[in-house]
PDBQT receptor file of N, H, CA, C and O in Angstrom, charges set to zero:
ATOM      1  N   UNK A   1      90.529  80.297 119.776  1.00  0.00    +0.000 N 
ATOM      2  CA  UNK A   1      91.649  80.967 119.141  1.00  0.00    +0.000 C 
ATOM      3  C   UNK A   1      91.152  82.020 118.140  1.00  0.00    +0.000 C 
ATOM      4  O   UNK A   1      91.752  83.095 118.125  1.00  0.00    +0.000 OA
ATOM      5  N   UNK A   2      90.207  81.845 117.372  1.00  0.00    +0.000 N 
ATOM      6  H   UNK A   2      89.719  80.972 117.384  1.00  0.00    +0.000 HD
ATOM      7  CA  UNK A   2      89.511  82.690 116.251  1.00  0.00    +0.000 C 
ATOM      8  C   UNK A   2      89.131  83.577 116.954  1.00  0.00    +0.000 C 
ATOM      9  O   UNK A   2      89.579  84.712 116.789  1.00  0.00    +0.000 OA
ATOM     10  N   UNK A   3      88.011  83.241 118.129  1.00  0.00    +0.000 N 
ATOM     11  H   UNK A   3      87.647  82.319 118.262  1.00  0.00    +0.000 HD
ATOM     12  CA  UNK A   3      87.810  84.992 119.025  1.00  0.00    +0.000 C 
ATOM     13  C   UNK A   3      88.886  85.385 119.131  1.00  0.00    +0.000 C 
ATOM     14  O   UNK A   3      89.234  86.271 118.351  1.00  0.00    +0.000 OA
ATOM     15  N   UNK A   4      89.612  85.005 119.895  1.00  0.00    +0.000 N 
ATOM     16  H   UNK A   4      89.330  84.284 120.528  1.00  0.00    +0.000 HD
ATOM     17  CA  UNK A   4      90.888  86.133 120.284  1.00  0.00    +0.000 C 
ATOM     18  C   UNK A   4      91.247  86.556 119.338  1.00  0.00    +0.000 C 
ATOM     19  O   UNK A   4      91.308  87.775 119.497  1.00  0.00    +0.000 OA
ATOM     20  N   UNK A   5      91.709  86.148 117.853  1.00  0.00    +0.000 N 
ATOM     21  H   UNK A   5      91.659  85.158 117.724  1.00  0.00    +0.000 HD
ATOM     22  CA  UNK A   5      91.932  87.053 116.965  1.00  0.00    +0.000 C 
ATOM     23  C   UNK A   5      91.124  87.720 116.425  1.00  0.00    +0.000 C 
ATOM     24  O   UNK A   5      91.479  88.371 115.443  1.00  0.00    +0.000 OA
ATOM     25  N   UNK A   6      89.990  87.772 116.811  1.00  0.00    +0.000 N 
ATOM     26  H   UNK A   6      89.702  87.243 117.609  1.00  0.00    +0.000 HD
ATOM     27  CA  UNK A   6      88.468  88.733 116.219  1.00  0.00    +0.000 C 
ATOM     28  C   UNK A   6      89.028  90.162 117.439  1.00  0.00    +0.000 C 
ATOM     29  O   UNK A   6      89.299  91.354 117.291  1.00  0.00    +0.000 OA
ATOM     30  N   UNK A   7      88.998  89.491 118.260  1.00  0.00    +0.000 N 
ATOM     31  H   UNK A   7      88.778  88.523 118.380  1.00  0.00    +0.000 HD
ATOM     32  CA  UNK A   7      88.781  90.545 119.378  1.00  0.00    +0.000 C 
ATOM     33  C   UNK A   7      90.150  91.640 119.305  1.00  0.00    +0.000 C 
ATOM     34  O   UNK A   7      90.165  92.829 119.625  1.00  0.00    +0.000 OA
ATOM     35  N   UNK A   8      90.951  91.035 118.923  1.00  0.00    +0.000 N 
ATOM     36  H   UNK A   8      90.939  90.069 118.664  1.00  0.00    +0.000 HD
ATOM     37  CA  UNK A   8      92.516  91.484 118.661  1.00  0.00    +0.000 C 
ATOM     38  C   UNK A   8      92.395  92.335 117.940  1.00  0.00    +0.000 C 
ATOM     39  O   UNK A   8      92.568  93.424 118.488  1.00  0.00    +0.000 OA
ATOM     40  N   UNK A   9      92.029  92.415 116.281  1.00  0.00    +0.000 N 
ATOM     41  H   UNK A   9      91.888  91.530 115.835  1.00  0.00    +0.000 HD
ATOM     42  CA  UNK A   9      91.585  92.659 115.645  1.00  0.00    +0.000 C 
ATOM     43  C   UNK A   9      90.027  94.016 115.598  1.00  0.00    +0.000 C 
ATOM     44  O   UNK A   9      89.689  94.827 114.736  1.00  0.00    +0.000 OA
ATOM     45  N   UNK A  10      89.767  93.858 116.223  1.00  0.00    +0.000 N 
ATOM     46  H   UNK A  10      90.041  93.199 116.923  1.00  0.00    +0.000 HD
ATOM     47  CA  UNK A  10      88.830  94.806 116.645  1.00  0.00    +0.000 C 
ATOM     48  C   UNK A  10      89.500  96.073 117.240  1.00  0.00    +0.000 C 
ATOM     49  O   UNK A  10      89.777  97.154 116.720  1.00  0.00    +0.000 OA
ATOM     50  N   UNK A  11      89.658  95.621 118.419  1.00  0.00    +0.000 N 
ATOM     51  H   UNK A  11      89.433  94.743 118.841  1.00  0.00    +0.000 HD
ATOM     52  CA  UNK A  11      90.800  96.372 118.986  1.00  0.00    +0.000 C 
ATOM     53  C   UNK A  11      91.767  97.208 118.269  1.00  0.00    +0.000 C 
ATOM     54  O   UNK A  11      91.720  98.343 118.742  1.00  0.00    +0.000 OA
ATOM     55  N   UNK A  12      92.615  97.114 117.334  1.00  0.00    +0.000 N 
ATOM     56  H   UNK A  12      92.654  96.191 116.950  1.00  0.00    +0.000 HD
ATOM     57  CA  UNK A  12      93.471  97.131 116.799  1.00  0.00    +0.000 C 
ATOM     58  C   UNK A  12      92.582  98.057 115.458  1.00  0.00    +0.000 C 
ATOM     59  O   UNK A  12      93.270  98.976 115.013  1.00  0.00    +0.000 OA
ATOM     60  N   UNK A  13      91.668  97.962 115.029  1.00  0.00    +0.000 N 
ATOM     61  H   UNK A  13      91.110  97.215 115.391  1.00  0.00    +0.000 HD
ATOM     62  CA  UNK A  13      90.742  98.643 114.344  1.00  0.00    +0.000 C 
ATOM     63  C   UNK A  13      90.485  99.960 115.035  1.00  0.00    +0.000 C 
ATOM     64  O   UNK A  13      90.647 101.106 114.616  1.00  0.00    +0.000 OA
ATOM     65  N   UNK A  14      90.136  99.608 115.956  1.00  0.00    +0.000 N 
ATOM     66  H   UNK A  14      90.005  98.676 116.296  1.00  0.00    +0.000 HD
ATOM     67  CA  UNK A  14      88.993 100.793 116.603  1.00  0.00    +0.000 C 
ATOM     68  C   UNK A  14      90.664 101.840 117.229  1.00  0.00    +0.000 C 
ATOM     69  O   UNK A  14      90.644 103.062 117.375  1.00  0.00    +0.000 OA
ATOM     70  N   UNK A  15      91.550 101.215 117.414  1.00  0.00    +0.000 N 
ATOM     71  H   UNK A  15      91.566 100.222 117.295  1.00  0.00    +0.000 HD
ATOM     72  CA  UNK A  15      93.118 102.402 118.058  1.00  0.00    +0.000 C 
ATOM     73  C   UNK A  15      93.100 103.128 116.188  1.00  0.00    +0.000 C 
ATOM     74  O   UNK A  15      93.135 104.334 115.946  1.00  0.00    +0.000 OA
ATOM     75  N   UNK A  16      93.053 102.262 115.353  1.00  0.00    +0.000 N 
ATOM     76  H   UNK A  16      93.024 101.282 115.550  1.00  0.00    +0.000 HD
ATOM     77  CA  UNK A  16      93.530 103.086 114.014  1.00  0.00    +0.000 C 
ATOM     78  C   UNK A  16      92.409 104.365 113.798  1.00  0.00    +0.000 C 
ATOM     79  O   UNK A  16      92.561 105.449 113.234  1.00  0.00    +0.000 OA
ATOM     80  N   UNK A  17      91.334 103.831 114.422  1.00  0.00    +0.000 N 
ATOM     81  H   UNK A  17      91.211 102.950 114.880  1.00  0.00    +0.000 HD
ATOM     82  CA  UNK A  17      90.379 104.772 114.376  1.00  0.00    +0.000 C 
ATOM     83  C   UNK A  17      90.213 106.197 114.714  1.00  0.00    +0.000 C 
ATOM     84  O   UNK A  17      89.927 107.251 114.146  1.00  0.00    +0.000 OA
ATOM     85  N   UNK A  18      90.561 105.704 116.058  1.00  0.00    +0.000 N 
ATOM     86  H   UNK A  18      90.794 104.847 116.519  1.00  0.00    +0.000 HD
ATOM     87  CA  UNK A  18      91.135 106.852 116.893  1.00  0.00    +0.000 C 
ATOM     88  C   UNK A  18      92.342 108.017 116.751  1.00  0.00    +0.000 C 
ATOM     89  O   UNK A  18      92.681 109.102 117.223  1.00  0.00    +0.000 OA
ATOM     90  N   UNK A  19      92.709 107.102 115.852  1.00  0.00    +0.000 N 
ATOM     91  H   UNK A  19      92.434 106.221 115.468  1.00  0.00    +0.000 HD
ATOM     92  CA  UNK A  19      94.071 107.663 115.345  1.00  0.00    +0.000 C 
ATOM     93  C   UNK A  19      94.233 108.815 114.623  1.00  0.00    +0.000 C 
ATOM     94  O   UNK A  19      94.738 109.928 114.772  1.00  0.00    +0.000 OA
ATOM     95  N   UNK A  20      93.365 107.895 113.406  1.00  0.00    +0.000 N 
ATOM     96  H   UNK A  20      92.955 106.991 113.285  1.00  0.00    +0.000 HD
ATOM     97  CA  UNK A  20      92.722 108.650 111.949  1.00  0.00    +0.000 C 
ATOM     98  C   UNK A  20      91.873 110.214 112.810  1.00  0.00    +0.000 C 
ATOM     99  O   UNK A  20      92.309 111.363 112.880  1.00  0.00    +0.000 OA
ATOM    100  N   UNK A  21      90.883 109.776 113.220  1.00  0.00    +0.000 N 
ATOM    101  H   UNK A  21      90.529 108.842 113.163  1.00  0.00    +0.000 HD
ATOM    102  CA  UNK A  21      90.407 111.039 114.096  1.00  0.00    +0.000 C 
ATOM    103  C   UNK A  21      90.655 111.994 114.804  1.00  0.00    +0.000 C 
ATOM    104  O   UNK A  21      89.903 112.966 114.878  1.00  0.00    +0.000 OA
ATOM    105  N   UNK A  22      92.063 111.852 115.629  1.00  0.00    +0.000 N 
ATOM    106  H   UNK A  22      92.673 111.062 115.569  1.00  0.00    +0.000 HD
ATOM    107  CA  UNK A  22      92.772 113.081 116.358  1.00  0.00    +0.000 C 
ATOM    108  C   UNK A  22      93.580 113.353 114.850  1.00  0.00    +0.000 C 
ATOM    109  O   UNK A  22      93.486 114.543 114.549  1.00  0.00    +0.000 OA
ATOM    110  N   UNK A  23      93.982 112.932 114.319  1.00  0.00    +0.000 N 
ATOM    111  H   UNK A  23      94.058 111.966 114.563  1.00  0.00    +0.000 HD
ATOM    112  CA  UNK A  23      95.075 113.530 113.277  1.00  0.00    +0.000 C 
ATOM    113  C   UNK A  23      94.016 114.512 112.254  1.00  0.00    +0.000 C 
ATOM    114  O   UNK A  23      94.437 115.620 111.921  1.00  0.00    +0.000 OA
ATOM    115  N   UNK A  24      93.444 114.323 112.058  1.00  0.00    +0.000 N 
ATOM    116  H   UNK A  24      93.102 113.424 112.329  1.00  0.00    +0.000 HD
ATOM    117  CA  UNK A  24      92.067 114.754 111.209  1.00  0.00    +0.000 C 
ATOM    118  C   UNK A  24      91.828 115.971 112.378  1.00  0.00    +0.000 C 
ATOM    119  O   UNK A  24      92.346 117.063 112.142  1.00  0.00    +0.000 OA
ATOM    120  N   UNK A  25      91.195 115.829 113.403  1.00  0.00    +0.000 N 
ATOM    121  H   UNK A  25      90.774 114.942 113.594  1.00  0.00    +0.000 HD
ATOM    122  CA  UNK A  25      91.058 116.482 114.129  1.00  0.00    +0.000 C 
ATOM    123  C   UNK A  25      91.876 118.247 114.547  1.00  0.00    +0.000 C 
ATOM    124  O   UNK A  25      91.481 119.399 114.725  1.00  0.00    +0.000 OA
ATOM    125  N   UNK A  26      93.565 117.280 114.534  1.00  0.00    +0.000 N 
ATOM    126  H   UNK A  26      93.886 116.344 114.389  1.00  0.00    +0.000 HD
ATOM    127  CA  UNK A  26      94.972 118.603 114.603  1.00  0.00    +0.000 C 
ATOM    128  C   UNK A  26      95.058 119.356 113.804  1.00  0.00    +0.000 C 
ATOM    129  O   UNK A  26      95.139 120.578 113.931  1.00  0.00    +0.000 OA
ATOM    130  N   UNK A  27      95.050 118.515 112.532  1.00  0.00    +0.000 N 
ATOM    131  H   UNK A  27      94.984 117.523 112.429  1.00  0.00    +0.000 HD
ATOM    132  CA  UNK A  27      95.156 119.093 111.242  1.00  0.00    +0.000 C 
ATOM    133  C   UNK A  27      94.243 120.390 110.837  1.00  0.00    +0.000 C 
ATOM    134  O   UNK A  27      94.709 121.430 110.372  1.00  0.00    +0.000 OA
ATOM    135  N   UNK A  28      93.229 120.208 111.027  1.00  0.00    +0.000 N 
ATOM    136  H   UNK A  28      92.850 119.363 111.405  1.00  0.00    +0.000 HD
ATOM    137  CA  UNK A  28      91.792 121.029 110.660  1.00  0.00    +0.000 C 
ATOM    138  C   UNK A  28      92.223 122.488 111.606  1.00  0.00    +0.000 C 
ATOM    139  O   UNK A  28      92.149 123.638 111.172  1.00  0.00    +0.000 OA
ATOM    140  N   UNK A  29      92.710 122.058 113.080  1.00  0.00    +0.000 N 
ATOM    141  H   UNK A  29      92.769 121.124 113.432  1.00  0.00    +0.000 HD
ATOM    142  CA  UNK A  29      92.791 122.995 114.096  1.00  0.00    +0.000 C 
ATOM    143  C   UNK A  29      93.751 123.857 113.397  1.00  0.00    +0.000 C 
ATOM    144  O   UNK A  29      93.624 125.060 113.168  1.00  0.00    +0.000 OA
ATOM    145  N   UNK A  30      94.972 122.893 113.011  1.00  0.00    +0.000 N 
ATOM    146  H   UNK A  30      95.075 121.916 113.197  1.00  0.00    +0.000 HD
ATOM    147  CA  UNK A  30      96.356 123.952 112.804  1.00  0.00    +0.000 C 
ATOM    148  C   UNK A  30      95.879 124.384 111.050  1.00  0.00    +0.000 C 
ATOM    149  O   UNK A  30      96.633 125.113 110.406  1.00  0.00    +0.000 OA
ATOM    150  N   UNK A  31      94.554 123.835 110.407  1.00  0.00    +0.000 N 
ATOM    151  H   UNK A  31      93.941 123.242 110.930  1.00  0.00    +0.000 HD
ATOM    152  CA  UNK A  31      94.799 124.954 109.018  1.00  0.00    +0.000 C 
ATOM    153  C   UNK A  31      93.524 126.419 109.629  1.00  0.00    +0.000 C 
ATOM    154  O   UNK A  31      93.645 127.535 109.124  1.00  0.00    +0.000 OA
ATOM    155  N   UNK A  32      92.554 126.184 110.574  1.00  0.00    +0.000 N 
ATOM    156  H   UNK A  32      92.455 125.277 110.984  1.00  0.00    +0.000 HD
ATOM    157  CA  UNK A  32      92.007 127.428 111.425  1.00  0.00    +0.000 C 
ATOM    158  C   UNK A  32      92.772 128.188 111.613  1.00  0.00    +0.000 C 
ATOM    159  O   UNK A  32      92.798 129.368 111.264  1.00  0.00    +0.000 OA
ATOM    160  N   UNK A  33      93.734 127.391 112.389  1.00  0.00    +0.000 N 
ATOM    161  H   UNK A  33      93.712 126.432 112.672  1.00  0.00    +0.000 HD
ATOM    162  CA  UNK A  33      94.772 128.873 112.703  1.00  0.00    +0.000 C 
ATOM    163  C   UNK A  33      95.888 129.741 111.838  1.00  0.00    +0.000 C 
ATOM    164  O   UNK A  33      96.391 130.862 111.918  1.00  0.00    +0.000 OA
ATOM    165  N   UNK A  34      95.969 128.824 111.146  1.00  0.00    +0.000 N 
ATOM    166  H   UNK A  34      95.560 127.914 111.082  1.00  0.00    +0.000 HD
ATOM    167  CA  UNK A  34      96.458 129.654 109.570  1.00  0.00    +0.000 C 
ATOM    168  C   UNK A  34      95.592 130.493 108.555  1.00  0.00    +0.000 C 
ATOM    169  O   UNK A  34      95.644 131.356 107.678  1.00  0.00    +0.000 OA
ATOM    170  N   UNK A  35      94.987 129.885 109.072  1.00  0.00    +0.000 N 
ATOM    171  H   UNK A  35      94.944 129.185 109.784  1.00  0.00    +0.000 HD
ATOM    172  CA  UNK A  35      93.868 131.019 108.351  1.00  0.00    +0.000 C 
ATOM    173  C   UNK A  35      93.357 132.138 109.124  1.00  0.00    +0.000 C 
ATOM    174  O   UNK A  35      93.480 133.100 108.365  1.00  0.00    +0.000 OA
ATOM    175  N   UNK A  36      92.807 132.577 110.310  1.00  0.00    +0.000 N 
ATOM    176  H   UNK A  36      92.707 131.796 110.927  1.00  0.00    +0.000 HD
ATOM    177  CA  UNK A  36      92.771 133.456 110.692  1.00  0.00    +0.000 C 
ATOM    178  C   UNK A  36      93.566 133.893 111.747  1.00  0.00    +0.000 C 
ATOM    179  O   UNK A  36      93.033 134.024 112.849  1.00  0.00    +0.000 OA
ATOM    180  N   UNK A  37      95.179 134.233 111.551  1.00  0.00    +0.000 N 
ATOM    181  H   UNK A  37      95.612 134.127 110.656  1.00  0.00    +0.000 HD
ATOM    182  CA  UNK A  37      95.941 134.889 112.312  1.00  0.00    +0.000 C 
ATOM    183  C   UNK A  37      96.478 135.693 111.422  1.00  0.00    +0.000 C 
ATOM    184  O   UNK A  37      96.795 135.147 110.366  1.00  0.00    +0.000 OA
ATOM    185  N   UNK A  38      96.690 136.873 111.523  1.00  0.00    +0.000 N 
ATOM    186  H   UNK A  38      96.432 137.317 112.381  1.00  0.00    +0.000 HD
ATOM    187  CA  UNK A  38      97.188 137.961 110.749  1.00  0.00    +0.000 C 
ATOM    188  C   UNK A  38      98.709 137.335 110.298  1.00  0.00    +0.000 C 
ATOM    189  O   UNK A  38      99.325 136.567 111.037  1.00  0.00    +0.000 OA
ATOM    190  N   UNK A  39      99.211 137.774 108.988  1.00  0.00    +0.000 N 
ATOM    191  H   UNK A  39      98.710 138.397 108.388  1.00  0.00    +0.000 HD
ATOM    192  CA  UNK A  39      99.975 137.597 108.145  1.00  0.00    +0.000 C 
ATOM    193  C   UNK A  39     101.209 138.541 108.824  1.00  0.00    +0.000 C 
ATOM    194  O   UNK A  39     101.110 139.678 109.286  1.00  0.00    +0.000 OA
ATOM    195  N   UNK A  40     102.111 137.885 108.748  1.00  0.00    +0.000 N 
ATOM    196  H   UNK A  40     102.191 136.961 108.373  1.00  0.00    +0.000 HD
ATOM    197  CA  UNK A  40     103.264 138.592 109.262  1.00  0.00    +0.000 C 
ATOM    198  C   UNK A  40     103.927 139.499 108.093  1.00  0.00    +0.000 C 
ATOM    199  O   UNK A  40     104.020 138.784 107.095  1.00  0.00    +0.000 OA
ATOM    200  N   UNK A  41     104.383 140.695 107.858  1.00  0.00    +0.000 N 
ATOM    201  H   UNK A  41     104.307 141.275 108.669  1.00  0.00    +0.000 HD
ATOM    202  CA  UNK A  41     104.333 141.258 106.693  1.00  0.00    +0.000 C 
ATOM    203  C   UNK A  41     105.629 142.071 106.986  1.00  0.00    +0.000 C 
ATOM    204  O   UNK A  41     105.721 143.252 106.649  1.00  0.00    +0.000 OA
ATOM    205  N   UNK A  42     106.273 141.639 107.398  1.00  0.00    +0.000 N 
ATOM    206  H   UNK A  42     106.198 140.680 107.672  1.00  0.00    +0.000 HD
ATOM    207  CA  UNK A  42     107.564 142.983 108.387  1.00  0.00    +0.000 C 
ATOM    208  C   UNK A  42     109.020 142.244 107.139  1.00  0.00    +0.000 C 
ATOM    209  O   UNK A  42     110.172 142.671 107.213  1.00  0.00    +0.000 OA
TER     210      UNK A  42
C-alpha cells in the first residue's frame, strides 16, 4: 500500500513538474515577443 502511494506520488510530482516547465516555458516565449515586435503607435 505505501509503494503505491510512493509511486502515486511521484507521479503526481513529476506532472507538476512538467507543468511548472511549459508555463515557464510560454511565458518567457510570449515576454520575447513583446519585446521585439514593433510598437504599434497609430
Amino acid at each position: 500500500m505505501l509503494k503505491k502511494l510512493l509511486v502515486v506520488a511521484a507521479v503526481v510530482s513529476a506532472a507538476a513538474l512538467v507543468v511548472k516547465k511549459v508555463k515557464a516555458s510560454s511565458d518567457e516565449r510570449a515576454l520575447w515577443h513583446e519585446a521585439t515586435t514593433a510598437p504599434d503607435l497609430r
